[in-house]
VOMI-514953 format. One record per residue: residue in three letters; y, x, z of N, C-alpha, C, O in turn. Coordinates in nm, 2 decimals. Example, Ala and Ser with C-alpha at 12.3 -4.5 7.8 and 13.67 -1.06 7.14 Angstrom:
<nodes>
(node "ala",(-0.57,1.32,0.78),(-0.45,1.23,0.78),(-0.33,1.32,0.78),(-0.33,1.42,0.85))
(node "ser",(-0.22,1.28,0.71),(-0.11,1.37,0.71),(0.00,1.29,0.79),(0.11,1.34,0.80))
</nodes>
This chain:
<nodes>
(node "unk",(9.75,6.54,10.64),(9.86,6.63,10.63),(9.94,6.58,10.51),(9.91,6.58,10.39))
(node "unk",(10.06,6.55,10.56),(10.16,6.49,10.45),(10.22,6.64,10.37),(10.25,6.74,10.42))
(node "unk",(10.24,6.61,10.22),(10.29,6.67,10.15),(10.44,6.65,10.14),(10.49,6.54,10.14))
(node "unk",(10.50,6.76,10.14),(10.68,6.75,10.14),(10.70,6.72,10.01),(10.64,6.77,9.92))
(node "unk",(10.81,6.62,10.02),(10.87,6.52,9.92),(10.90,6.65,9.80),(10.84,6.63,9.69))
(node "unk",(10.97,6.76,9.80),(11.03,6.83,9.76),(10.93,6.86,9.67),(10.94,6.83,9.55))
(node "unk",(10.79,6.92,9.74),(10.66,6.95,9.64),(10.63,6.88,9.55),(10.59,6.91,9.44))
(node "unk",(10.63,6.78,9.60),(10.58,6.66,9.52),(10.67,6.64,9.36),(10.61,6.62,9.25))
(node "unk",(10.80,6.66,9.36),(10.88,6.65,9.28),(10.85,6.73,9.18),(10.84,6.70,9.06))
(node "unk",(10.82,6.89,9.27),(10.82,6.99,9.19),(10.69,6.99,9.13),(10.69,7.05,9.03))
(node "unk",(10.61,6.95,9.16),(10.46,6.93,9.09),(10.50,6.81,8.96),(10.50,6.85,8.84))
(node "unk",(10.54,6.71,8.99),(10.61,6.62,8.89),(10.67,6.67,8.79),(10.62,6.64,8.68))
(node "unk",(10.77,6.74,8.78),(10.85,6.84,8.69),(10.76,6.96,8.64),(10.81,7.03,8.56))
(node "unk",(10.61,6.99,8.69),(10.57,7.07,8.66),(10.47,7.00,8.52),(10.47,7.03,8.40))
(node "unk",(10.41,6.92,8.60),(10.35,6.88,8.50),(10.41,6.80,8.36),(10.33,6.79,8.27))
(node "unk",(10.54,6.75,8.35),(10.59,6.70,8.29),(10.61,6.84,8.16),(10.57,6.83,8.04))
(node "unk",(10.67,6.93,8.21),(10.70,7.09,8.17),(10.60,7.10,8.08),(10.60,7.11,7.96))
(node "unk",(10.50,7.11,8.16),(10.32,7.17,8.06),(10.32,7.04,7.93),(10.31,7.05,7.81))
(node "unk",(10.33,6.92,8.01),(10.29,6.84,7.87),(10.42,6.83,7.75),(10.39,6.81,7.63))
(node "unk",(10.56,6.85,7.81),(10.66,6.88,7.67),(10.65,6.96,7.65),(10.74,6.96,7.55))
(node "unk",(10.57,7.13,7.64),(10.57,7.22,7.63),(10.42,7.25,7.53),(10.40,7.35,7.47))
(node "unk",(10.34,7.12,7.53),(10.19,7.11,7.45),(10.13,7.27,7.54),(10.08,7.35,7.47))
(node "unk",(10.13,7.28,7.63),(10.03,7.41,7.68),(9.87,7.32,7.65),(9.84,7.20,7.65))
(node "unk",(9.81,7.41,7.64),(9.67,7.38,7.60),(9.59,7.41,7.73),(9.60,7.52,7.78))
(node "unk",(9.48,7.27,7.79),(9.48,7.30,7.90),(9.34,7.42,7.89),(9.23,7.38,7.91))
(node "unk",(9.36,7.54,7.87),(9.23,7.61,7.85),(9.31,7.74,8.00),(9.42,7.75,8.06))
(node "unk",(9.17,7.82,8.01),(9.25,7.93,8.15),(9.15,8.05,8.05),(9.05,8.00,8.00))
(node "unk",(9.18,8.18,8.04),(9.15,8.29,8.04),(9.06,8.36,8.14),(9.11,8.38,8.25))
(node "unk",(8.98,8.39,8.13),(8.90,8.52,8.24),(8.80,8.61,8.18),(8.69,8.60,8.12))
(node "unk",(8.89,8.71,8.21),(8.83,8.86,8.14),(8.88,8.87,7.97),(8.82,8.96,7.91))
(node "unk",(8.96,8.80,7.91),(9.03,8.81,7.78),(8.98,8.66,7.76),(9.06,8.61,7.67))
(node "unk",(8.90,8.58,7.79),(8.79,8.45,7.67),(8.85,8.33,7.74),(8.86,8.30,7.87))
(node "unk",(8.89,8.25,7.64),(8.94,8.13,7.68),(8.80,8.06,7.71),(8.69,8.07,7.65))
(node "unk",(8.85,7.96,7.84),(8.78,7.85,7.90),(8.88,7.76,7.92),(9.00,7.75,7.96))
(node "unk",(8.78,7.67,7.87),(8.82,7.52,7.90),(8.83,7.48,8.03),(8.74,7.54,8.10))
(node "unk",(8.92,7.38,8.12),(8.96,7.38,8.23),(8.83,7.23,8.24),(8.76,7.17,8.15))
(node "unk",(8.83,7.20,8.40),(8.69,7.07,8.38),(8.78,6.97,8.33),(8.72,6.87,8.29))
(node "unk",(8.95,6.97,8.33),(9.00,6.84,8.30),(9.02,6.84,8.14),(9.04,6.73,8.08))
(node "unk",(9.02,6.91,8.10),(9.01,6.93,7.96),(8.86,6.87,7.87),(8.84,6.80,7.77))
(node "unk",(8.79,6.92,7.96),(8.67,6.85,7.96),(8.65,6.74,7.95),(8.60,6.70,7.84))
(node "unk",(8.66,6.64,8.03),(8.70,6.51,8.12),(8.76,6.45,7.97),(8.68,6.37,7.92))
(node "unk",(8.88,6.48,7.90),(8.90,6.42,7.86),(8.91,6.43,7.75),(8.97,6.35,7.68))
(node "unk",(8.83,6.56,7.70),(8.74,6.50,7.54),(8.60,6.42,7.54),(8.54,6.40,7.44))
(node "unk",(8.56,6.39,7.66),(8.49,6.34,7.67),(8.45,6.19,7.70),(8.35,6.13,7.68))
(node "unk",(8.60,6.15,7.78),(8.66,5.99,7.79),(8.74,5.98,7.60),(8.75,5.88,7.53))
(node "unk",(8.75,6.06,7.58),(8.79,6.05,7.41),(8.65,6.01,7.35),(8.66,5.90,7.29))
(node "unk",(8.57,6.05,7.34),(8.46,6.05,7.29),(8.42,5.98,7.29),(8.39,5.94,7.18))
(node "unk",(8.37,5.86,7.40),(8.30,5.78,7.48),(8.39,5.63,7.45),(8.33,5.53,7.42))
(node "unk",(8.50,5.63,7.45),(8.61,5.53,7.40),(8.65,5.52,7.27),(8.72,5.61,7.22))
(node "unk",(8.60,5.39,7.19),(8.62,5.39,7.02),(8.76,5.36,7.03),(8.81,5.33,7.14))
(node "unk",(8.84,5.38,6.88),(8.97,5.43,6.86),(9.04,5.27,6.89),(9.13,5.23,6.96))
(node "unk",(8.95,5.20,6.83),(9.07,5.07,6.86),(8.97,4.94,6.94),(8.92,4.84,6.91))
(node "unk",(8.97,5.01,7.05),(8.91,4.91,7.19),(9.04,4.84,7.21),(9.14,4.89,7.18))
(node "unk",(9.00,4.66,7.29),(9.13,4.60,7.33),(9.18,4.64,7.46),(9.27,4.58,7.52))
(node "unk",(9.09,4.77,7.54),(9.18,4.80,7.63),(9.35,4.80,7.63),(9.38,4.75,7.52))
(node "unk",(9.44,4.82,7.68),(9.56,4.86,7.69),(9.60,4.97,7.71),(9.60,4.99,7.83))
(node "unk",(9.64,5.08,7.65),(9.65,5.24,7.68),(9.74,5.24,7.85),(9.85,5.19,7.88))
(node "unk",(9.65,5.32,7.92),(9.73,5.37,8.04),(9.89,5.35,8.05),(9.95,5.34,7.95))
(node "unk",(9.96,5.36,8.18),(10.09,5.30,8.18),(10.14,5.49,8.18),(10.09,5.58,8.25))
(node "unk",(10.22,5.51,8.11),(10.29,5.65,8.10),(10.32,5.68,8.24),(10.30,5.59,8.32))
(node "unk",(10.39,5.82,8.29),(10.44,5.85,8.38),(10.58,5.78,8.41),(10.67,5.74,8.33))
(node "unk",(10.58,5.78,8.53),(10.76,5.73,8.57),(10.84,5.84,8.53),(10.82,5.95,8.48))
(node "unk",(10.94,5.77,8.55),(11.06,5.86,8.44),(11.13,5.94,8.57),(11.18,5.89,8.67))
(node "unk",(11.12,6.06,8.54),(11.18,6.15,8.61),(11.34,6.13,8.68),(11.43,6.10,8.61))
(node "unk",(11.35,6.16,8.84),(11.45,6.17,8.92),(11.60,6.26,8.83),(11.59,6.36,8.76))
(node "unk",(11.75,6.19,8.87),(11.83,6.28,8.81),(11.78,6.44,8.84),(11.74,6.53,8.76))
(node "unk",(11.80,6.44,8.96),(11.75,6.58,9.00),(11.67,6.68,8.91),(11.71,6.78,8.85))
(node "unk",(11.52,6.61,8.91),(11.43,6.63,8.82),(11.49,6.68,8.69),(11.50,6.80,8.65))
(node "unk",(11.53,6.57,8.64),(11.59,6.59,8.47),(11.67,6.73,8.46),(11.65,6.82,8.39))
(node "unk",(11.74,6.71,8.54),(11.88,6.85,8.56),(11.74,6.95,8.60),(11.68,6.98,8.49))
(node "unk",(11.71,6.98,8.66),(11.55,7.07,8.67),(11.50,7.11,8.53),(11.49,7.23,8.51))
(node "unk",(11.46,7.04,8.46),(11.37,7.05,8.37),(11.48,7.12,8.26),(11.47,7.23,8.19))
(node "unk",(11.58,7.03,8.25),(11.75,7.07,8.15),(11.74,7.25,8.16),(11.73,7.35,8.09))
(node "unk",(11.75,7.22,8.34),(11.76,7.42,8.33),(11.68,7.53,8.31),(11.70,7.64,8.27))
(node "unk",(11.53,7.45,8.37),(11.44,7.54,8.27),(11.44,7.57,8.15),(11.43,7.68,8.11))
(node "unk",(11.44,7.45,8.07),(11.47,7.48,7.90),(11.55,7.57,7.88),(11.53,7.67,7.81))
(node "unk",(11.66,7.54,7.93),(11.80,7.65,7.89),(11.76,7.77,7.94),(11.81,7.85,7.87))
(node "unk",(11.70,7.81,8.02),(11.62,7.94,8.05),(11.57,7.96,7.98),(11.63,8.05,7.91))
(node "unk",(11.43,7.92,7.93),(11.32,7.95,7.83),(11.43,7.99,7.69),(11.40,8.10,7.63))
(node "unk",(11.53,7.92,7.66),(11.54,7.99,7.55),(11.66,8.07,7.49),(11.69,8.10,7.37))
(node "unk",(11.73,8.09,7.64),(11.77,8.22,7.67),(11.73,8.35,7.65),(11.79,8.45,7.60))
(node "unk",(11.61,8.35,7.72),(11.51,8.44,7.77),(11.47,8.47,7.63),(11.52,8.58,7.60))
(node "unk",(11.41,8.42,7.52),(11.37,8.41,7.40),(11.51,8.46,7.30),(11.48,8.53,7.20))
(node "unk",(11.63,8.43,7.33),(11.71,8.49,7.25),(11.73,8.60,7.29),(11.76,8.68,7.20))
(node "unk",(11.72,8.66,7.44),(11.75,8.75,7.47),(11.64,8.87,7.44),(11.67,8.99,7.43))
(node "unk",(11.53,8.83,7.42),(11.40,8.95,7.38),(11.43,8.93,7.25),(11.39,9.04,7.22))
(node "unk",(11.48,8.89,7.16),(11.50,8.91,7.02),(11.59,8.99,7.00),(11.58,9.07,6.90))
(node "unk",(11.70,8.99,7.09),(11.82,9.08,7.04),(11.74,9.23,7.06),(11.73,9.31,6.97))
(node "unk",(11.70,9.25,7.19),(11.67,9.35,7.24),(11.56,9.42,7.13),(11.57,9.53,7.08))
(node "unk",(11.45,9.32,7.10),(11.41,9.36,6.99),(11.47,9.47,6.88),(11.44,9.59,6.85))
(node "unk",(11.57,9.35,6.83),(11.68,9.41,6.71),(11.71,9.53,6.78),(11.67,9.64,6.73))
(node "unk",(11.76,9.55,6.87),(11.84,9.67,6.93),(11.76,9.79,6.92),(11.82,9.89,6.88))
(node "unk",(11.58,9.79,6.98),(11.55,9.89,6.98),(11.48,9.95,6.86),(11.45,10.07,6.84))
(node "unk",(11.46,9.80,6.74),(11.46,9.86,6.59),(11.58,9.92,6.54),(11.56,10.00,6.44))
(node "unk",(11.69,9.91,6.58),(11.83,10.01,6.51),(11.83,10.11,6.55),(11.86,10.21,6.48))
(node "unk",(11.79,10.09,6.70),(11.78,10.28,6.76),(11.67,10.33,6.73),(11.67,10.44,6.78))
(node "unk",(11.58,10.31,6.67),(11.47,10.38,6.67),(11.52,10.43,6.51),(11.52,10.54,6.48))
(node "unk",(11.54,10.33,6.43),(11.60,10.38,6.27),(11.74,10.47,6.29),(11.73,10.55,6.19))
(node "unk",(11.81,10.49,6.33),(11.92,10.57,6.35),(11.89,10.66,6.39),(11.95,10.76,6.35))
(node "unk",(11.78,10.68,6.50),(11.72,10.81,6.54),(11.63,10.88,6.45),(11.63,11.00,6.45))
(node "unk",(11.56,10.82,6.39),(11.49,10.86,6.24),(11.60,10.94,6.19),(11.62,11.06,6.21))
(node "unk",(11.70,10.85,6.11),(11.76,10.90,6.04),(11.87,11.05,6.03),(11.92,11.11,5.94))
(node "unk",(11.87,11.06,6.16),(11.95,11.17,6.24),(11.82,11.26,6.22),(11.82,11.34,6.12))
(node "unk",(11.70,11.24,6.29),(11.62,11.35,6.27),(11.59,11.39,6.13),(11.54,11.50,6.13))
(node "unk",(11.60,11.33,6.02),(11.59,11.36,5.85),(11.71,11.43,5.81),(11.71,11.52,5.73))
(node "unk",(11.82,11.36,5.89),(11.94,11.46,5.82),(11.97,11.62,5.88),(12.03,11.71,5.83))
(node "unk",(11.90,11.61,5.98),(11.91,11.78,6.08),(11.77,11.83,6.01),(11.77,11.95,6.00))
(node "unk",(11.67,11.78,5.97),(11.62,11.87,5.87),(11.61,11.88,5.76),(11.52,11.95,5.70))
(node "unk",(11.73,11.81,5.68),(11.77,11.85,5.53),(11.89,11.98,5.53),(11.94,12.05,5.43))
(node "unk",(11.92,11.98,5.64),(12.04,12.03,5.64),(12.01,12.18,5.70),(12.06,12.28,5.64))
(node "unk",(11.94,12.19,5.81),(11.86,12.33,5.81),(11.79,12.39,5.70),(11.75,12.34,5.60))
(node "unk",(11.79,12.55,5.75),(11.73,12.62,5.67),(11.52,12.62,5.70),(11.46,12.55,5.77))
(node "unk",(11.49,12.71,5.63),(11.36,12.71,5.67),(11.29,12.72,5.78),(11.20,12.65,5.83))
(node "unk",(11.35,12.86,5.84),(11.30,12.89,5.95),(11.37,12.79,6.07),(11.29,12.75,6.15))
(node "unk",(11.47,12.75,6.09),(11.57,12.62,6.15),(11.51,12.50,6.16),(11.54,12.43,6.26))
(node "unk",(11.42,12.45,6.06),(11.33,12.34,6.03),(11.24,12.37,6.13),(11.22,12.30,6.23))
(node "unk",(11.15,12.52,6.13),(11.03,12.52,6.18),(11.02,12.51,6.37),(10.94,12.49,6.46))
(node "unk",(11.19,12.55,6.35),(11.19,12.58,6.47),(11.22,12.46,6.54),(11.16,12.45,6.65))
(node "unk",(11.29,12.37,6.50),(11.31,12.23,6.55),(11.16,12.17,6.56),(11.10,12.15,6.66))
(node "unk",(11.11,12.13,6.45),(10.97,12.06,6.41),(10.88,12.10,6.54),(10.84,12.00,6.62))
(node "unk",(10.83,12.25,6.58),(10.80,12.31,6.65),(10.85,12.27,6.82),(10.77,12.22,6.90))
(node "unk",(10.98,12.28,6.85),(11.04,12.24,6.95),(10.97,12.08,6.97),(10.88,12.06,7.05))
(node "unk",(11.00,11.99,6.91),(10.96,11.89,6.90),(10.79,11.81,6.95),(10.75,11.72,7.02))
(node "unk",(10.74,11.89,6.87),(10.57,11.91,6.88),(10.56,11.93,7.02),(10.51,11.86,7.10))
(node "unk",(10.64,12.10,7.06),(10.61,12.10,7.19),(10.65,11.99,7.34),(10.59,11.96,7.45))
(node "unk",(10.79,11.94,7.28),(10.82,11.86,7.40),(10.74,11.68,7.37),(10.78,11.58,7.43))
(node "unk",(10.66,11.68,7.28),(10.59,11.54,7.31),(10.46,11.61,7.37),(10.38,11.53,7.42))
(node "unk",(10.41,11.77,7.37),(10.31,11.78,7.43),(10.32,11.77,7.56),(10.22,11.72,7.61))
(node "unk",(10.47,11.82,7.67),(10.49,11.81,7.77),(10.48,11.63,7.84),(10.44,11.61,7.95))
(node "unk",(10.51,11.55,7.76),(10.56,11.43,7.77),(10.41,11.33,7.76),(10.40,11.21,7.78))
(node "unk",(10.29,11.42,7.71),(10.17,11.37,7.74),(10.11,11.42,7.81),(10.00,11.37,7.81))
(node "unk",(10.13,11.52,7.89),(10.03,11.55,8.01),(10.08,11.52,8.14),(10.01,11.54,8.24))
</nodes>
């Protein structure tokens, strides 16, 4: 069963992705990191191989298709888009959340006693509706 060229590419660009990206090859199950068997594999060809044998270090990967390249270009520019854009959002919902503080401190300096209690009260009750 022949694999389509297309996949092939995109597997190529994938793995290219994980190793510019340093992901660590470990997988999660049930919260606990595990080590993958290729991770394995190759602390263990590390291990087994002294640092300066006259082997020749393996030949790198071929250098990625224009296509590819423009691929990988637009991922990046995604990733850190995506990354600017949860920061703003961030910022955003730290301002509204302080501005809404601050509105709620000034409507109870500014009431009277019983005005206070009755707000405070209102309040209490509608986060009780909002948890059941």
């Amino acid at each position: 069963m022949k694999k389509n060229p297309k996949f092939r590419e995109f597997l190529k660009l994938f793995r290219v992705c994980n190793s510019a990206l340093a992901v660590p090859k470990h997988q999660t199950v049930d919260g606990v990191a595990v080590q993958t068997m290729e991770a394995v594999e190759n602390d263990q060809t590390a291990v087994e191989k002294p640092e300066n044998s006259d082997v020749a270090p393996p030949v790198s990967q071929k250098p990625l298709s224009k296509s590819a390249q423009k691929k990988l270009l637009k991922q990046q520019r995604f990733e850190a888009k995506k990354a600017e854009k949860k920061a703003l959002m961030k910022e955003q919902k730290r301002k509204d959340a302080e501005r809404k503080r601050k509105e709620w401190e000034e409507n109870l300096a500014s009431a009277c006693e019983e005005e206070r209690l009755k707000l405070i009260e209102s309040r209490k009750s509608l986060r009780k509706e909002r948890m059941e």
